[in-house]
N, C-alpha and C positions, 0 to 999 in steps of 0.2 A: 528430560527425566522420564520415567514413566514407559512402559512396552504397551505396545495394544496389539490385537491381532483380533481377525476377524476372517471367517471361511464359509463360504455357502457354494454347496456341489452337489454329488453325490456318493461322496465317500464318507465315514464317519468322520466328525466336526474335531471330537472332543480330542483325538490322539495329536491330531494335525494344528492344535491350538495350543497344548504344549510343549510340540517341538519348537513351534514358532516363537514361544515365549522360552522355552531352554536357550535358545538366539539371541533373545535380547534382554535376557537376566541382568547383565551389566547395565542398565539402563534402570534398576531398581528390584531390590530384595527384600523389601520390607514385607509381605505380604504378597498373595497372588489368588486370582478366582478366574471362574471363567462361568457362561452362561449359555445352554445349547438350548434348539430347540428340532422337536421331531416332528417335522407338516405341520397341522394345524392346533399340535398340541401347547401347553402353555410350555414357558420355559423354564429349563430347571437349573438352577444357582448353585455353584460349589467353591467356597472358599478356602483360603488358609491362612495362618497367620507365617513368618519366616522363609524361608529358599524356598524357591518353585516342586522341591522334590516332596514336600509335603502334601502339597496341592496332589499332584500325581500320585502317591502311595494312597491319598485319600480316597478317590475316583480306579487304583487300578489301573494306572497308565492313561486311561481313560476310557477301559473299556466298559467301566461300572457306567455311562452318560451315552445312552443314544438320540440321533438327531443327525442333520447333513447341513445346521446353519447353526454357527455363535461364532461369539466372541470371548476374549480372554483381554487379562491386565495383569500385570507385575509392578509394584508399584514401591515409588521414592515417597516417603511420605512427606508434604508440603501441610494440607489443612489438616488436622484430626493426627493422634499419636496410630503408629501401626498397630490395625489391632484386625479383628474380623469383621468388625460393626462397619471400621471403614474404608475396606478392602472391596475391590470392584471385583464385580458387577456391580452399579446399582441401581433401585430400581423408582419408579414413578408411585407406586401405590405410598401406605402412611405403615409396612411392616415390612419381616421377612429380612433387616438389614444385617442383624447378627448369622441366623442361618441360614444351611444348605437344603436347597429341595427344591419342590416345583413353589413357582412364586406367582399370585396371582395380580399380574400388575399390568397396565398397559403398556409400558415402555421401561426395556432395559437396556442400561448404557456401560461405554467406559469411558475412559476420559484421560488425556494426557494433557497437562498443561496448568495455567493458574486463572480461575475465573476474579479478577481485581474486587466486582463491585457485587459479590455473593452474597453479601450481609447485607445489602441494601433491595437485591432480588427477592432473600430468606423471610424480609419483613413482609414484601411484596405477599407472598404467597400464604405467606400464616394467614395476613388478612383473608384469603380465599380457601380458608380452610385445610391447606396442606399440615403435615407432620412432619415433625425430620427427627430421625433414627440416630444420624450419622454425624461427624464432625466436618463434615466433606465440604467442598462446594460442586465436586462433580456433583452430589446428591440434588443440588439445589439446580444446577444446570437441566437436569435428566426433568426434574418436576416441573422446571418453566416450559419445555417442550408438552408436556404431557397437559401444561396449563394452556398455552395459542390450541394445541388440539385439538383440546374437548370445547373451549369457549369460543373457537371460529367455528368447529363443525367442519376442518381445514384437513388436506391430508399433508403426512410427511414433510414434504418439501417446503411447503409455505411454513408451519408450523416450526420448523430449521432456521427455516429463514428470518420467521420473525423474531426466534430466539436470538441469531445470529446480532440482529440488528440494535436489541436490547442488552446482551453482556459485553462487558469489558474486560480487557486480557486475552489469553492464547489458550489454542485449544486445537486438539485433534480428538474428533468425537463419535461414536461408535454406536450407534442406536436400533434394536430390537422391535418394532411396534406389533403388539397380539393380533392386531388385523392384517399384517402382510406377513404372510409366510412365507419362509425361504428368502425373505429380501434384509439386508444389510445396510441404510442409512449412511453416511458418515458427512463428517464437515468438518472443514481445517479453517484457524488463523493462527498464524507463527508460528505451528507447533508439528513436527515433520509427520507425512501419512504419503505412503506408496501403494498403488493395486497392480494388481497381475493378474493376469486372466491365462489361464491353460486349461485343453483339455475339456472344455465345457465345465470348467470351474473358478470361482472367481476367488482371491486371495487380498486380505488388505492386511497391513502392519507400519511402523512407527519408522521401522528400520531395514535395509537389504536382507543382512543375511536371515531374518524368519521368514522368505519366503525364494532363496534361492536355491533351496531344493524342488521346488517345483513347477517355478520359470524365472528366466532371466528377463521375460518382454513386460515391463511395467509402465503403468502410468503415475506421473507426479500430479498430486491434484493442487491446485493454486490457490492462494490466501482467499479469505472471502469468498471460497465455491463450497459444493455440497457434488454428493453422486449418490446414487441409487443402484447395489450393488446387487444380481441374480445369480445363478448358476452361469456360470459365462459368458456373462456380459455388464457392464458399466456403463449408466449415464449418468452424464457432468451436467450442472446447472448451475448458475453465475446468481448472487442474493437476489435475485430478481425473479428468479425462477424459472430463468431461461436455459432451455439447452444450449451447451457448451461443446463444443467439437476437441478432442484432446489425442495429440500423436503418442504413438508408444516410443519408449525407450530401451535399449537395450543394454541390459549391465553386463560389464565386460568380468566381475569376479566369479571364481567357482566357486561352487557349495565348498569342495575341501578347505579351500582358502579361510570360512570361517571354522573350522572344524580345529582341533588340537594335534593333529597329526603325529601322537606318540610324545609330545611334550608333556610334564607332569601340569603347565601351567600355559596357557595363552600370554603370559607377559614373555615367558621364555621363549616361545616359539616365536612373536613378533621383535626381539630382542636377536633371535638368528634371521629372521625377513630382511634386517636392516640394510646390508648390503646391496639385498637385489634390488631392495626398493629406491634406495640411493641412484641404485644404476639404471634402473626404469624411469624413472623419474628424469636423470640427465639425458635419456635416449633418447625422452619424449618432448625432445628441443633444439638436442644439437644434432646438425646434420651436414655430414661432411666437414666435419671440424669447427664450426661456426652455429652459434646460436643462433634457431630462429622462433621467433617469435608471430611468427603470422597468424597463425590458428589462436594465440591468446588475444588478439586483437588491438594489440598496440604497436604503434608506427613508428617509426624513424623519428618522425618529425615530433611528435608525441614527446618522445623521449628526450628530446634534445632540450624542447623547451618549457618542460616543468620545472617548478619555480623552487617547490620544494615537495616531499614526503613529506606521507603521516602515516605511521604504520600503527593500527589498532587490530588489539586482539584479547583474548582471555586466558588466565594459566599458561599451561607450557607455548603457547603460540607465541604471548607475551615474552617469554623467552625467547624464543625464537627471533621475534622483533626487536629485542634486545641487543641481540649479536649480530641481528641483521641493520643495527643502524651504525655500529662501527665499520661494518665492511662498505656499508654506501656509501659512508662517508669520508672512508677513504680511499677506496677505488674511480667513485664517481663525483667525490666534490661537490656533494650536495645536501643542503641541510635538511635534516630529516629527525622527525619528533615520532615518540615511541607512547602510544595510550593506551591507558588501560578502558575495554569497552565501557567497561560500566560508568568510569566516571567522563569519558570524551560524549558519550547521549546524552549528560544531564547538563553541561556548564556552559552554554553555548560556544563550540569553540572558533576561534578564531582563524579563518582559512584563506588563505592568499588566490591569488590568482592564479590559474594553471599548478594549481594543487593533485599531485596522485596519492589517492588514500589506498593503501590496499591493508583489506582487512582478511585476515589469518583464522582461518579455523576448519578442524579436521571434518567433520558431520556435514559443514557449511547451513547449520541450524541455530549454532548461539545464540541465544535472543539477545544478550546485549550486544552481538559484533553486529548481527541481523541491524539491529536499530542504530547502532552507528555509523551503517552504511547507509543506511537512507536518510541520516542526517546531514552525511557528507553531500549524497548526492543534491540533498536540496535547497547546500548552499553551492550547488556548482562546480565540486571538484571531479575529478574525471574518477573513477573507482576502479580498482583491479582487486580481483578473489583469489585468494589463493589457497583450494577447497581440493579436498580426495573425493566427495562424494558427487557423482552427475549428477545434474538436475538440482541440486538440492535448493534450499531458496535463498541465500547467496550469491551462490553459482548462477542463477537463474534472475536475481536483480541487480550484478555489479555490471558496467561496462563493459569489462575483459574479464577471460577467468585463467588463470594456469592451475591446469589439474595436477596435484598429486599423484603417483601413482602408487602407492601405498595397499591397492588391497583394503578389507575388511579390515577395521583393528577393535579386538575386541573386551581386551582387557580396560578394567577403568585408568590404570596410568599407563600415558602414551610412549609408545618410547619409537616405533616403526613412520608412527606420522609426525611426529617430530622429528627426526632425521629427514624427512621428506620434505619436510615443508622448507627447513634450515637449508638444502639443497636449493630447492627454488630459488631463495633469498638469495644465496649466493651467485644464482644465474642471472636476475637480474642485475644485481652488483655488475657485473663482469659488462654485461651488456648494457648499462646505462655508462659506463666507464668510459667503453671504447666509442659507443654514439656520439658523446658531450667531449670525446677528443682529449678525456682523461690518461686513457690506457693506450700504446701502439702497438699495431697490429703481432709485436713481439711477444711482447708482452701477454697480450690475449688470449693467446697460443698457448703461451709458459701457463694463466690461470685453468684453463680447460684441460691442459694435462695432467695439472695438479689436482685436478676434480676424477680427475677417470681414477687414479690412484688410491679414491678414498676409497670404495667395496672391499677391495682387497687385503686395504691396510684395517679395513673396520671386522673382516672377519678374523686377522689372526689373533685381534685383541679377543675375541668374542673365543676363539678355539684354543687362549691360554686363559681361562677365566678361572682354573683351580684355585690362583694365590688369593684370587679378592673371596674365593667362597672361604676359605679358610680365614682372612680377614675379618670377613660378614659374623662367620659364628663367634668369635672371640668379642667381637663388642655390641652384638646382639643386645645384651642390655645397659646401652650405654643410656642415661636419660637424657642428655644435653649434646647435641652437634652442630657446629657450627664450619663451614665454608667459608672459604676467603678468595677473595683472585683483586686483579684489575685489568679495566677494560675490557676485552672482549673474554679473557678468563674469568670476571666478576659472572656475565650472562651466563656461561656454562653450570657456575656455583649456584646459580638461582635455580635451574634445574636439576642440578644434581641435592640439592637440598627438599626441592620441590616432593622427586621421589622416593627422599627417603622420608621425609614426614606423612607420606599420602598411604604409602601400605605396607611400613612400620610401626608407624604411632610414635616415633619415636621425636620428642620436639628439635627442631630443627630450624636453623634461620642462616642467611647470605648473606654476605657482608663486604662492601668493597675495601679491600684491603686495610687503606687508608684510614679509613674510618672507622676501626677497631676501639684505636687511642682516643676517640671521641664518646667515650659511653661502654660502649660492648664489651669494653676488655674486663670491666666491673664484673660480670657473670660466669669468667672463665677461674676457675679452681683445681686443684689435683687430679685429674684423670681428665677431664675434661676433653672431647673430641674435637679437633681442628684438622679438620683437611684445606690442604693448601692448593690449587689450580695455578700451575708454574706453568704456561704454553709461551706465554709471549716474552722472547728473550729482552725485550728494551725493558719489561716492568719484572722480571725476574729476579734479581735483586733488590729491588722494592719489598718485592711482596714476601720472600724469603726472610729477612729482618723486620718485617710486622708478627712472622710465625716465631721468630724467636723470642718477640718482646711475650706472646705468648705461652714457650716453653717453661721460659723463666718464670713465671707463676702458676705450672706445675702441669699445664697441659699437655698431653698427646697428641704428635705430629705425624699423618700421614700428607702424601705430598703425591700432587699425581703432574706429569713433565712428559716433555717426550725424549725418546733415546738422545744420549749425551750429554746431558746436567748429570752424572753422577756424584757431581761434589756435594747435590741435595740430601745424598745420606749419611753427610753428616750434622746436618739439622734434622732432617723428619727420621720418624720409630720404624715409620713403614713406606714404603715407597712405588708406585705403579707406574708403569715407562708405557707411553703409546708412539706409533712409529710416527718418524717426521714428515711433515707436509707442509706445505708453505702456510704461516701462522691466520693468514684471514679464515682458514677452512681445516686447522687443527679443532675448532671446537668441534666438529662431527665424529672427531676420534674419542678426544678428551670425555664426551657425556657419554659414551658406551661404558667402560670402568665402573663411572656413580650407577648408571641403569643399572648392572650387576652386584653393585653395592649394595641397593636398596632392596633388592629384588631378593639374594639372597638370606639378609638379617630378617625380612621377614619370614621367611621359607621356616631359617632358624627359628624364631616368635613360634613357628607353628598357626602364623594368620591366612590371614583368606585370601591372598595375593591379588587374584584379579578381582576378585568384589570388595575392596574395601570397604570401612565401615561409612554410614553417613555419607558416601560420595556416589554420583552416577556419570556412566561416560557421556552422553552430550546433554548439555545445562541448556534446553530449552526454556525455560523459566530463568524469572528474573530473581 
């Protein structure tokens, strides 16, 4: 949740703080400030309350704030309602938390993440005379800094350090101190922070694209470290206060890539990406006709004799792991269990022997996938990531990783790294199939073919999208919709439901088919929305006669199939045909349609498409 950004150089601070935060808006809109400071002058706070553009008309773009070192935040609100009081910056002094101006305080901060044990800090520090302004706990974090520093007599690092040692929870954190000028602090635990140094300028931020317009060469800093950032240059130090030696990395996206490129919206422009990214993503494996796998780090041997899957992920990944446990299971004949992150970290789960967990997420920063991986790992299963972002801390603590190739995705519902990641799934399928002597080399052939076919078959759905806009405004204000499928159609309805409840508002729930007649069919009434997900011909008839026991008590039937069920329009009202491809890997086609679905009734709504309300694109917190 949460953007930071942070710049010290020689160019003005405050324009370049936010651009970087107009990049990572989707990351939280409630609120946004930023704090610069000009040499040895003190520094001066400007907040807002609402979308980053207020902030900016306030400041002038930011030409109203001179200075060549701050920081800036956009923020999810987790402690405290949004408002200005607790809107970052903030600062170590006992005032100044409502307004903007120069603030006379020793240390100002921002802060990404959730401090768990704040209240029990908060008490700590009233004892010693502090105030708090704010409903935060960044507030409370910034003043236990401010507290090791005046009471050791300590500089910076140690005074980080001791902080570090003392709070509980996640954090990437961003600190000002009135006696080092020009310098930049920061400290990470489980909460994403990247720096980049160009130019004889140093750049820090939460997320890639605020700071690739003006390098690609970045460092990841590691849990439990801190740096000390100048004009062009970065030192790393381990809680100890040791220098840390740290290589650069280099990111392979372009600025345009996060940019709108003439699109009215970032979900529609990653909603036309989809294809390429499909086909980048299979590129980046198969070679010369054959999958390989060597660069993700799992072997032959590997594969043969795992005993069983555990795919854990969050949201749409869950989804993804969802469609991806019918296809393992039946190309590869292997039993394979689907968790949700948050409840597989808390219940201790139960893991076999020659177990592969591979955990799902676009950012590769989840705090609950993050932590279900390291539970996995330390009962002993092997782990595989299957992550868009390098480097990230995921990526950076599983076993093996298969990268996505997805690009920046910047809208909050995914729709470019979901298709990406569903592809992965599917490559593994194919290649854990033929290893375990499921699949013959026939065969193998016939599914890799069937995979090249999706980009092409997924853009002409994307290049006939008029009938579902015209669909979308017609039931725009529908209040009740409900999905139907089975099997590997059930998964697809959980994402296509997924996006229309997330940035329509509109309530929405999945349902496998079958289990309509148990319960759910009580809530359907005359008008009532049911879309039906008809891809798998063995449960097509099934699921067709659940949508009728529906009709029949007054509901509306759209029905989405692929070419050649036309007998389904004489059950559904409205009907969407996606071209055929062998059923394990029709669902890549099928969830294009609903993306467009959802995508457009909001359009119609007149909502905020990519920032929906209450939601931020990676859930670093728990």
């Amino acid at each position: 949740m949460c953007g930071i950004v942070g710049f010290t150089g020689k160019s003005p601070a405050a324009p370049i703080l936010l651009d970087g935060l107009s990049k990572l808006e989707y990351r939280g809109y409630d609120s946004a400030g930023i704090a610069v400071r000009d040499g040895n002058q003190l520094a001066e706070v400007v907040k807002a309350t609402g979308k980053l553009k207020k902030l900016s008309d306030k400041i002038d773009g930011g030409k109203a704030i001179s200075g060549s070192c701050g920081i800036g935040h956009t923020r999810w609100a987790t402690h405290g309602v949004p408002s200005k009081t607790n809107a970052h910056p903030h600062v170590s002094g006992n005032c100044a938390g409502s307004g903007s101006g120069t603030v006379e305080s020793d240390i100002v901060g921002v802060h990404n993440g959730i401090i768990e044990n704040y209240q029990e800090l908060k008490e700590k520090l009233l004892k010693n005379g502090y105030k708090f302004y704010s409903e935060t706990d960044t507030e409370v974090v910034i003043k236990l800094v401010d507290y090791y520093y005046k009471k050791y007599n300590i500089g910076p690092v140690d005074a980080i350090a001791k902080t570090m040692v003392r709070v509980r929870g996640s954090y990437a954190l961003e600190l000002m101190f009135k006696d080092h000028p020009e310098e930049i602090w920061v400290a990470r635990k489980d909460s994403p922070m990247i720096i980049g140094i160009a130019g004889g300028e140093t750049y820090v931020a939460s997320d890639v694209p605020a700071i690739l317009k003006y390098t690609k060469e970045v460092y990841y800093i590691d849990n439990l470290e801190m740096a000390k950032l100048t004009p062009g240059e970065a030192v790393f130090y381990d809680i100890n206060g040791d220098v840390r030696q740290k290589e650069l990395t280099t990111i392979t996206f372009t600025a345009e890539s996060a940019e709108k490129g003439g699109f009215e919206h970032f979900m529609m422009k990653e909603i036309h990406e989809q294809p390429k990214v499909v086909a980048d993503t299979m590129n980046s494996v198969i070679k010369d006709g054959k999958i390989d796998f060597s660069e993700i780090g799992l072997t032959d041997d590997e594969i043969k004799n795992f005993s069983q899957i555990i795919m854990v992920a969050c949201g749409s990944a869950w989804h993804v792991s969802m469609a991806g446990q019918y296809v393992f299971e039946d190309l590869a004949k292997i039993p394979v269990r689907v968790e949700l992150a948050s409840e597989f970290r808390y219940r201790s789960p139960l893991i076999q022997e020659n177990s592969l967990v591979i955990v799902i997420s676009q950012s590769g920063e989840t705090a609950d996938s993050l932590a279900a991986l390291r539970e996995a790992k330390e009962k002993g299963a092997k782990t595989l990531a299957v992550v868009n972002v390098v480097g990230s801390s995921i990526a950076r603590e599983a076993d093996s990783v298969f990268y996505t190739v997805a690009g920046p995705e910047i809208s909050v519902a995914t729709t470019k790294a979901y298709s990406a990641q569903l592809i992965a799934v599917y490559l593994l399928a194919i290649q854990f199939g033929l290893l375990r002597g499921e699949i013959d080399d026939k065969k193998y052939a016939y599914y890799i073919d069937e995979l090249k076919t999706l980009p092409d078959k997924m853009k002409r759905i994307i290049d006939d999208k008029e009938r579902i806009q015209w669909f979308a405004a017609k039931y725009s204000n529908a209040h009740d919709v409900f999905f139907v499928g089975r099997g590997l159609d059930y998964a697809i309805s959980l994402e296509g439901s997924l996006k229309m409840k997330e940035i329509s508002y509109i309530h929405s729930e999945a349902y496998a088919a079958g289990e309509l007649k148990h319960g759910t069919i009580s809530l359907v009434e005359e008008g009532t929305l049911i879309i039906g997900v008809l891809t798998q011909d063995n449960l097509y008839e099934k699921t067709v006669s659940n949508m009728l026991e529906c009709k029949s008590r007054g509901a509306y039937l759209m029905g989405l199939t692929s070419n050649g069920h036309y007998e389904v329009e004489d059950t559904a009202d409205f009907v969407i045909y996606v071209p055929k491809v062998d059923s394990h890997f029709i669902g890549s086609l099928a969830v294009v349609p609903l993306q467009l679905l959802g995508y457009y009734i909001s359009v119609a709504k007149g909502l905020d498409v990519d920032k929906p309300r209450n939601l931020a694109k990676s859930v670093t917190v728990e």
